[in-house]
C-alpha positions as CSV (number, residue, x, y, z in Angstrom):
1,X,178.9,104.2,28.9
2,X,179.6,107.1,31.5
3,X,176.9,108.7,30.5
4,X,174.4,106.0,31.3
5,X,176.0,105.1,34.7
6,X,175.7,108.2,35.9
7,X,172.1,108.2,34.5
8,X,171.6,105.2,35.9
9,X,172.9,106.1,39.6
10,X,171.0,109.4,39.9
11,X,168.0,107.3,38.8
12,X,168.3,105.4,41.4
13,X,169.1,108.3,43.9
14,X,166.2,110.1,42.6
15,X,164.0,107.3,43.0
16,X,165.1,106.4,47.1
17,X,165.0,110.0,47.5
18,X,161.4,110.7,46.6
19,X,160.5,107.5,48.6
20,X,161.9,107.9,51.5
21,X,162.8,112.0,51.9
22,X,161.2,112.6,55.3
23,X,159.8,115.7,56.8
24,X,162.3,118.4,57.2
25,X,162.1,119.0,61.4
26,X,165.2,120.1,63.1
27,X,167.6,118.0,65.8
28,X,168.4,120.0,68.9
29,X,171.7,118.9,68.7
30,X,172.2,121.5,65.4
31,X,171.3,124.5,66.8
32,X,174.6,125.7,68.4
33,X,176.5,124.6,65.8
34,X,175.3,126.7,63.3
35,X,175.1,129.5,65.7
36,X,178.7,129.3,65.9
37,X,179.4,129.1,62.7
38,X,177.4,132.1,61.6
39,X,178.5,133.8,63.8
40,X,182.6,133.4,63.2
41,X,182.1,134.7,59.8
42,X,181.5,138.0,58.3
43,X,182.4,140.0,55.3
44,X,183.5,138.2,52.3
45,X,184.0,135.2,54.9
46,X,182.6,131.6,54.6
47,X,183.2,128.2,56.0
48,X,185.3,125.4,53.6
49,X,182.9,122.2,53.6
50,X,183.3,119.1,52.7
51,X,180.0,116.4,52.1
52,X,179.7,113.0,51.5
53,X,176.8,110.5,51.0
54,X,177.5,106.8,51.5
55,X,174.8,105.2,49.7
56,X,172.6,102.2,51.6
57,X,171.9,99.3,49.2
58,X,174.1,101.2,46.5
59,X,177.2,100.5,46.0
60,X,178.2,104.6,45.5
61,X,180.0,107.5,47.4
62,X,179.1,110.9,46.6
63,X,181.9,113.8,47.9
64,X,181.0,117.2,47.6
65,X,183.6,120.3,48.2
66,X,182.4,123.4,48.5
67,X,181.7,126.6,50.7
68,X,178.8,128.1,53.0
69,X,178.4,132.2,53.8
70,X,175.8,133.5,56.1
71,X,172.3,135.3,55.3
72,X,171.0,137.7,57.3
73,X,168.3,135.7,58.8
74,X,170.8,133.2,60.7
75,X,171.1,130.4,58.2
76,X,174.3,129.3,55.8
77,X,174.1,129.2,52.4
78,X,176.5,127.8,49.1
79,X,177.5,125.7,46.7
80,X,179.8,122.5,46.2
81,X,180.5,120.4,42.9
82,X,179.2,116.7,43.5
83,X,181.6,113.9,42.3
84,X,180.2,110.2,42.0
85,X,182.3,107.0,43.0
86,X,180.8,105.3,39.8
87,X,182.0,107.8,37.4
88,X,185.4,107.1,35.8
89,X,187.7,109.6,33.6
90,X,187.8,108.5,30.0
91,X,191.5,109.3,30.2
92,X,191.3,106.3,33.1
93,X,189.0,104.2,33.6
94,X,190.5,103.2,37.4
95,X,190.1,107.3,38.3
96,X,187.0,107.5,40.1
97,X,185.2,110.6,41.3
98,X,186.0,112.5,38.1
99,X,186.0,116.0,38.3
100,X,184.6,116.9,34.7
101,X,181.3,114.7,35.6
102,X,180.5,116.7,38.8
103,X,177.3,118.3,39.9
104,X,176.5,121.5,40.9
105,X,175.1,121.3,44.6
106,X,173.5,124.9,46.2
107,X,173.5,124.2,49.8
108,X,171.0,125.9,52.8
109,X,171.7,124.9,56.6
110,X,168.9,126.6,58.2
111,X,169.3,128.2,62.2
112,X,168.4,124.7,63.5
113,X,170.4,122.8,61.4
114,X,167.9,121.3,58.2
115,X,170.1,120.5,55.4
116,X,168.1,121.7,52.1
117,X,170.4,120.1,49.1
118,X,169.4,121.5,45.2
119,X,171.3,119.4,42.5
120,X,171.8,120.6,39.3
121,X,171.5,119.8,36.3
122,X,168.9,117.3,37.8
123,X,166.7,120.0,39.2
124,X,165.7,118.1,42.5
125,X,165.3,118.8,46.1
126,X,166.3,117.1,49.2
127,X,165.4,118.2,53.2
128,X,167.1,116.5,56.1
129,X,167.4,117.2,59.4
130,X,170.6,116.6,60.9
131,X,172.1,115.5,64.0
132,X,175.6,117.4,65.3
133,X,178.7,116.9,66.9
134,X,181.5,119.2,66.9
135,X,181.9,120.5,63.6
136,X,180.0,117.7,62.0
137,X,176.6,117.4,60.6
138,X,175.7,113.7,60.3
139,X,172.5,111.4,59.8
140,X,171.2,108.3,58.5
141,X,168.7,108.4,56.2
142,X,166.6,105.2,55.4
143,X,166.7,104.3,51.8
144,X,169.4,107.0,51.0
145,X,172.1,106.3,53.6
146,X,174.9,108.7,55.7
147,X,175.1,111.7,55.0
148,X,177.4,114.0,56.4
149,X,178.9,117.9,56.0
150,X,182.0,118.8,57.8
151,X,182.8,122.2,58.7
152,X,186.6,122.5,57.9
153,X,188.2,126.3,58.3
154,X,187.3,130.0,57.3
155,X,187.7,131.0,53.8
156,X,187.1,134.4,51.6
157,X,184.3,133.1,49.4
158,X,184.6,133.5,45.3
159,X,182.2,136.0,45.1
């Protein structure tokens, strides 16, 4: 049964995503942010993140944790497991968002703020570009819904 409701809800995600998944083209509004960003870290140094979708017309939240470095060229990049609002833990069924169903996310904020999503084990893209405010990076996306990645403090990255 878990199984096929998370099948289920990345079907559907999959499906609004290819529909509706427009062109990639930067908001203004980004550029300092990331800027700053990249350029408060160095070394072994990254940024804590936190990401969440709230689905339009679905009734699911997806909440991503994870962690962004910077590349040479200007732009953050990482990883986050994905967790789903419809997926219970067989050890109880009322736990939502359960950690041994996540997703592995690799994340890419480009210089002017596109935010390039690869999901794993689905092996599927997403592009969006984002609008900013302080150390938030938010939009509405027609058929998919809000999505937004918060910048939270520095960390030493894993690896």
């Amino acid at each position: 049964m878990i199984v096929r409701t998370a099948l289920l809800s990345l079907f559907t995600f999959l499906a609004s995503a290819a529909a509706v998944e427009p062109l990639a083209r930067a908001d203004e509004s980004c550029r300092a942010l990331v800027q700053d960003r990249v350029s408060r870290i160095y070394g072994q140094l990254g940024w804590e993140i936190d990401m969440t979708i709230h689905r339009d017309g679905v009734r699911q939240v997806t909440h991503s944790r994870g962690w962004l470095k910077r590349t040479d060229g200007g732009a953050l990049v990482g990883r986050a497991d994905q967790l789903f609002s419809d997926r219970s833990s067989a050890a109880d069924p009322d736990q939502r968002f359960d950690a041994e169903s996540a997703d592995e996310l690799t994340i890419d904020v480009s210089p002017t703020g596109v935010l390039h999503i690869r999901y794993f084990p689905w092996r599927f893209d997403t592009s969006w570009d984002m609008a900013c405010q302080g150390p938030v990076m938010t939009r509405y996306i027609p058929g998919i819904g809000v999505v937004t990645l918060t910048f939270h403090q520095n960390i030493t990255i894993p690896f």
